[in-house]
N, C-alpha and C positions, 0 to 999 in steps of 0.2 A: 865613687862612693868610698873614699877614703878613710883609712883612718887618723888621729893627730898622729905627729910624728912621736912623739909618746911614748904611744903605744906597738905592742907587736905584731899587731894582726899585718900580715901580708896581703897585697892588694887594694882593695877598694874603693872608691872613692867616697870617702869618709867626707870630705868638706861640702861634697854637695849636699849628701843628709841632713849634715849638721844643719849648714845651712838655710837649709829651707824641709825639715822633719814635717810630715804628716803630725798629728798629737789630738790626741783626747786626753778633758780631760774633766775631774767630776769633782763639784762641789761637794764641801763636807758638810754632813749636818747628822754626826751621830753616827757616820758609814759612808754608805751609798746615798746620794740626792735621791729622790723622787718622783714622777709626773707622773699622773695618776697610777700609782701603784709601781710603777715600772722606772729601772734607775737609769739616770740621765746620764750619759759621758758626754762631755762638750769636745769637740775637735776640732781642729785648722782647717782651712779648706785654703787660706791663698795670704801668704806671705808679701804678695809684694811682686817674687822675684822669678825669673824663670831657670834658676839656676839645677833647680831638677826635674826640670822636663824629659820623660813625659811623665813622671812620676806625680805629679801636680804642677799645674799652668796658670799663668796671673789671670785674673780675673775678666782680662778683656776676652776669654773662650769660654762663655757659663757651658756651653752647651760638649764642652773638653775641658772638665777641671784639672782631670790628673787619672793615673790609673789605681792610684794609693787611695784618692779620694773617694772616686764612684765602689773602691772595694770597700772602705770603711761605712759608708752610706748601706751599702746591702748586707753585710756582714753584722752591721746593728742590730737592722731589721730585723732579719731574721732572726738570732739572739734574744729579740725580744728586749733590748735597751736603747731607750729614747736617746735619739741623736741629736744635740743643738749645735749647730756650725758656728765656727766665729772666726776672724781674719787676725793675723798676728802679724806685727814687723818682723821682716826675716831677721832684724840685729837680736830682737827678744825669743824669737824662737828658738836659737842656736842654744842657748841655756837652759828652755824651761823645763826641760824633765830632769837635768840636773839637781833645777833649783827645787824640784818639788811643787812647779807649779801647773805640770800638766803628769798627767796618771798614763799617758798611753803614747807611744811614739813606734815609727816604722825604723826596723833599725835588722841588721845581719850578729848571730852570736860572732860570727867570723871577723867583725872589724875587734873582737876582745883579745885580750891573753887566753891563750889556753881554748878558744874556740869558746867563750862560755861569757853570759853577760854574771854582772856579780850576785852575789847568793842573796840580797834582798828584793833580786828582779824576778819575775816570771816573763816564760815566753812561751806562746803560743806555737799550735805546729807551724809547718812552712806554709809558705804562700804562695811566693815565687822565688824562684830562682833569679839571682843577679849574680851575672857571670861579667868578667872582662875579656873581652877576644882580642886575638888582632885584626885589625884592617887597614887595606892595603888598594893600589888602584885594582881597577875591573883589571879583569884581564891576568891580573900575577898571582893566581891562586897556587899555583904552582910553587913558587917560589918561596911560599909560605905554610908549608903543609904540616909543620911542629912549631909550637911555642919557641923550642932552642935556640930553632934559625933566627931569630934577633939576637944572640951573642953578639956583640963586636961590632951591630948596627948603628945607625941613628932613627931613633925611633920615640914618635911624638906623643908627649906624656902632655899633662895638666897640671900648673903652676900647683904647689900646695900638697899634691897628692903624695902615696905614699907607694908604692910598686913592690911585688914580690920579685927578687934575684933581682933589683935594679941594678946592680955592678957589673951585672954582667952584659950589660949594653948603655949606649950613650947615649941621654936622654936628650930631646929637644921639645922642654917649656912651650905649651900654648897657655891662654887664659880660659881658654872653652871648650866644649866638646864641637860647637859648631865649629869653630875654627882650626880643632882638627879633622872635620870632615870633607871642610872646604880643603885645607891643604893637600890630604891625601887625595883627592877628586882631584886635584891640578896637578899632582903628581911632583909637587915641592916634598912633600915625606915619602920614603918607599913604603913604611910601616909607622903604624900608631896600635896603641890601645888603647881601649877604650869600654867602657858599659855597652853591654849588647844591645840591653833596653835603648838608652839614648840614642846610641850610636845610628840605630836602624830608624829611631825616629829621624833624627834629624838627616840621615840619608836621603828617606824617603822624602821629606820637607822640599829641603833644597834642591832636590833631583839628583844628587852628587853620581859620580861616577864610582863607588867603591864596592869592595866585597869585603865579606866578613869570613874570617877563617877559625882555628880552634883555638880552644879556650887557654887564657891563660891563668885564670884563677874564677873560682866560686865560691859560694855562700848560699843560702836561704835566706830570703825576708821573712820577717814575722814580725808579731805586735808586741811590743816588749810592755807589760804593764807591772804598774809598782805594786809590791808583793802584796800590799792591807787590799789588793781587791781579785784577792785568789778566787772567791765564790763565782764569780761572772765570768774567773777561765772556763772551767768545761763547756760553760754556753756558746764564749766566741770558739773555740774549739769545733762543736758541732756545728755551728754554721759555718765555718770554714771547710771542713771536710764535705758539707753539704752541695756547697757552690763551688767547689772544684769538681765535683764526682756529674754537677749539672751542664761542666761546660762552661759555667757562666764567668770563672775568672779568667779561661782562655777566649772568651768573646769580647771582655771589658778591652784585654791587652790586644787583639785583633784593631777595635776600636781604635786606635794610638798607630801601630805601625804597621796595618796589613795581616796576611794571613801567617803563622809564627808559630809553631813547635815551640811549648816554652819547657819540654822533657826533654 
């Protein structure tokens, strides 16, 4: 979850969000849209593409959309604002909150300057945590027990991305997180980084042989909504605080990659 090269934020994998962003977003008509009484956000559900899995999954998994997805679907609810889903091309979605054509996207303040999205955005509290770790084969936990230790390594990064203290180690270009999971599983990379999220998904997927060690960078996710719909913050606010205090966004994410500490 990177960010453009651009920009300052350290870490992330900003291209995969871009990419394929979660988004609500709400017809105008004088404000907020309407359905009986209650205001409609429209939101993404499937791009197309599975470039951020498990954060949302193409459409051939109704029954595993994403964990972004089934959280915006219950976070509505409860809210008390009608939810309409609708499918985007990932080429149009990489833009639309830019362009103003969607009011709500899943995004970290930490891919910004300054830790902070800009002043005509609101952000909601946290969500979940998106950390990047290292990983490395089974078995070399050891040998990987600080971030540091990649100084002066080779250590498998993702085309496009953006890395905090990348100079301080030598990168080696994959195109995918699967295909640094597989590598590190064969033990072609001694170390990669990688999304904790994805990382453990696609672990778990393909059976890989890896471990996951300490973090090298974090953030918060939240719903970044554009500022003309400040009124409906305190609501997503309270049902977010609501469904974490219930368990229920550490059950969603359980769903996707097993049992998982996501504090």
């Amino acid at each position: 979850m990177k960010a453009p090269e651009t920009t300052s934020r350290p870490g992330w994998p900003w291209k995969i969000f871009k990419s394929a962003l979660v988004m609500l977003f709400v017809t105008s008509l004088g404000g907020t849209a309407l359905a009986q009484g209650k205001p409609v956000l429209r939101y993404v559900v499937d791009t197309g593409s599975d470039a951020w899995v498990p954060y949302m999954t193409p459409s051939t998994a109704p029954d595993k959309p994403g964990i972004v997805v089934e959280l915006s679907r219950m976070i509505l609810k409860r809210a008390g604002i009608e939810g309409r889903e609708v499918p985007i091309p990932e080429r149009r979605a990489a833009n639309a909150y830019a362009n103003s054509d969607v009011d709500f996207e899943w995004a970290s303040p930490a891919w910004f300057p300054g830790n902070e999205f800009p002043e005509t955005d609101l952000a909601s509290v946290p969500v979940l945590p998106v950390r990047e770790v290292l990983m490395f084969p089974k078995g070399d936990k050891q040998r990987w027990l600080m971030p540091q230790l990649i100084q002066g390594h080779k250590v498998g990064t993702i085309r496009g991305y953006t890395y905090r203290n990348s100079i301080t180690f030598k990168r080696f270009d994959v195109s995918n997180e699967i295909d640094l999971v597989r590598m590190v599983g064969a033990r072609q990379l001694p170390v990669a980084i990688i999304g904790e999220l994805p990382g453990r998904y696609w672990a778990r997927a393909l059976n890989a042989k890896v471990g996951f060690g300490p973090v090298h960078s974090e953030g918060s996710l939240v719903i970044r909504l554009q500022g003309r719909f400040r009124k409906l913050l305190p609501r997503i606010n309270d049902a977010i605080l609501a469904l974490q205090s219930e368990g229920e966004v550490n059950r969603i994410v359980a769903k996707y990659i097993g049992g998982f500490d996501l504090n």
